[in-house]
N, C-alpha and C positions, 0 to 999 in steps of 0.2 A: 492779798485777798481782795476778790470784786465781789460787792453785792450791790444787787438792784432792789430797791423797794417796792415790793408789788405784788398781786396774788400770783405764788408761787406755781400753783395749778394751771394758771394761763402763760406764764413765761413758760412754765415747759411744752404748753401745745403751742406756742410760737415757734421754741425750735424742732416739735414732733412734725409741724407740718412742713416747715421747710427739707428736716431731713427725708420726712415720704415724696414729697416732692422730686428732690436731688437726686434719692434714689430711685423713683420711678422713670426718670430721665436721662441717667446715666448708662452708661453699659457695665454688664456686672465684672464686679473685681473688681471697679475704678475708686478711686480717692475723692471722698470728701472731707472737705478741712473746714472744722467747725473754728470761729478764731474768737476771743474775748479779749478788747483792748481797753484800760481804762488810761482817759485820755482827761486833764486837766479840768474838763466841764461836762464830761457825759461819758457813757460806756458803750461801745461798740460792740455789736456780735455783728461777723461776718459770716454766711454761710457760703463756702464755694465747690462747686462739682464742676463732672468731666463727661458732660450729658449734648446733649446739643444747642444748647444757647436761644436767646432770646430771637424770635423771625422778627416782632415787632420794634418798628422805630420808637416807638412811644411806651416804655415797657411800662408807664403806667395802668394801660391798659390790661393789663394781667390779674391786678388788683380788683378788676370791678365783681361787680355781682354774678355770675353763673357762667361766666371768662372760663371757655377751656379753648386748647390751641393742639389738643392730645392726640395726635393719630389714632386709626381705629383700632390697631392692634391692644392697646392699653387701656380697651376695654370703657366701660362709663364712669364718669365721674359727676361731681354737683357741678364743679365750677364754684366752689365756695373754699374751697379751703386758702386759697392767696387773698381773699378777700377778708375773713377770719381773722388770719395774720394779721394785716391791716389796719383793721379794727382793734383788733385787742394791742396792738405799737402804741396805736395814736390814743387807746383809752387810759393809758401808760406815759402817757406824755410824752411818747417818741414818736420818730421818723422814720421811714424804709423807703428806700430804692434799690431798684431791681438791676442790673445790667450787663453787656457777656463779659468775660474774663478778659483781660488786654491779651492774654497767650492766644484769644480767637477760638478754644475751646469750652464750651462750659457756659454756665450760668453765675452768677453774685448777687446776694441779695446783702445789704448791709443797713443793720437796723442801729438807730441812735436811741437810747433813752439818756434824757436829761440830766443837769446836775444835783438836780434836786432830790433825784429818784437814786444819788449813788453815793455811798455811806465811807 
C-alpha cells in the first residue's frame, strides 16, 4: 500500500489535470500510463501519454502563469491548469518535472512528494 499525506481533494486534481491534459494531447484510443512508485524517501507519480511532446527546451516553462502552447483547433483554454499542478506539488512538499518520453513520443510529467508526506 502507498499513501501520501495530504488533502485528498487536491491530490486528485493534481492527477485530474494531468490526465485532461494527456488526454487533450493525445490522439484518441492511445495509452496513458498513470505509474505510483514508492521509493525508499518519497513516492513518485509518473504520468505518461502518447500526444505530441514537449516544443519547449525549457519545459519549465509550461508551468507558468496563463502558459498555453495549444493549437487552435483545441479550442481555449486559461493557461492555468499546469500551473495549478504546480502549486498544489510544491504546497505538498513536492516536485515536478515535465519532459518528452525517451521513445521521442509523448509527454512525462513526474511528480516527487516527500518522505515525510509517505506513511
Amino acid at each position: 500500500e502507498i499513501f501520501i499525506l495530504g488533502l485528498e481533494n487536491r491530490i486528485e486534481q493534481i492527477l485530474a489535470n494531468l490526465l485532461d491534459n494527456s488526454i487533450s494531447f493525445s490522439p484518441p484510443n492511445s495509452e496513458i500510463i498513470v505509474s505510483i512508485i514508492k521509493e525508499k524517501s518519497n513516492v513518485k507519480m509518473i504520468v505518461e501519454d502518447q500526444g505530441f511532446g514537449f516544443k519547449e527546451k525549457n519545459t519549465n516553462k509550461i508551468f507558468e502563469r496563463f502558459y498555453s502552447n495549444r493549437p487552435e483547433k483545441f479550442g481555449e483554454h486559461s493557461g492555468l491548469g499546469l500551473n495549478i499542478v504546480r502549486n498544489l506539488v510544491e504546497v505538498h512538499g513536492g516536485s515536478i518535472i515535465a519532459s518528452n518520453r525517451l521513445s521521442g513520443k509523448g509527454a512525462k510529467v513526474d511528480i516527487n512528494f516527500p518522505e515525510l508526506l509517505v506513511n
